[in-house]
C-alpha positions in Angstrom: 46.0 73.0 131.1 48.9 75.2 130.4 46.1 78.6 131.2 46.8 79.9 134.5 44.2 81.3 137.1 46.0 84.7 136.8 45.2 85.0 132.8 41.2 83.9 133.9 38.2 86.4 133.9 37.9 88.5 137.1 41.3 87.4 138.2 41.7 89.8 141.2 38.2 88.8 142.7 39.2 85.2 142.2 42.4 85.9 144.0 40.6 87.8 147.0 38.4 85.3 147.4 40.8 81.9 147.4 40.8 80.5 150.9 40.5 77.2 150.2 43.8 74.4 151.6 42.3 71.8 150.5 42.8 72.4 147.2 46.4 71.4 146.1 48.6 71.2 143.3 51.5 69.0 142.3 54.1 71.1 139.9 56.8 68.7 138.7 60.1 69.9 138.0 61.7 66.9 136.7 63.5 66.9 133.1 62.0 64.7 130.7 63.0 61.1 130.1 62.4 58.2 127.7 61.9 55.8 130.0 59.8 55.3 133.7 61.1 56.9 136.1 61.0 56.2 140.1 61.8 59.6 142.0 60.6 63.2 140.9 61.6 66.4 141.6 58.4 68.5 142.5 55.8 69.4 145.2 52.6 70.2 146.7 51.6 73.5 146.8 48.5 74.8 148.9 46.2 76.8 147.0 45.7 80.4 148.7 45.7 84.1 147.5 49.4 84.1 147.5 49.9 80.6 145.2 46.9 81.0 143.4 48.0 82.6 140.3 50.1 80.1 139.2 47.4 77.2 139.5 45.8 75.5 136.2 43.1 77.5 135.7 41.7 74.6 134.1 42.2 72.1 137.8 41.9 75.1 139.6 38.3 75.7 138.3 37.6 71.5 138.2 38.5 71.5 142.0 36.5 74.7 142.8 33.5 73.5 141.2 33.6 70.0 142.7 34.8 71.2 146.4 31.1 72.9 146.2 29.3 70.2 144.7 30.2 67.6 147.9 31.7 69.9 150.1 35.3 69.6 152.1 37.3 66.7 152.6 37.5 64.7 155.5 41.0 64.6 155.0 43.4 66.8 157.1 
């Protein structure tokens, strides 16, 4: 999952195209640990033509695909 969008096929079409906010992704920028942990240090970022780039390609592509297949969430 470590592929980003911006190394995929067609990368500036991809870009041009990405309008889609429901479509988020959680980077965490936490140090490692041995043992559970109870706060994080990350966030949510909205995927757009400006973020896009630094999306899994691999989620990024999984999301796409299944945002088609049933259409938008309900969600806000």
């Amino acid at each position: 999952m470590a592929m980003t969008v911006s190394c995929a096929n067609d990368y500036e079409n991809e870009r041009a195209e990405t309008k889609l906010p429901e479509i988020r992704m959680f980077t965490e920028k936490s140090a490692g640990a041995t043992s559970a942990q109870d706060h994080c240090a990350g966030q949510w970022v909205v995927c757009s033509p400006e973020t896009v780039s630094a999306f899994s390609a691999t989620a990024y592509f999984f999301a796409k695909r299944s945002r088609r297949r049933t259409g938008p969430s309900l969600m806000p």
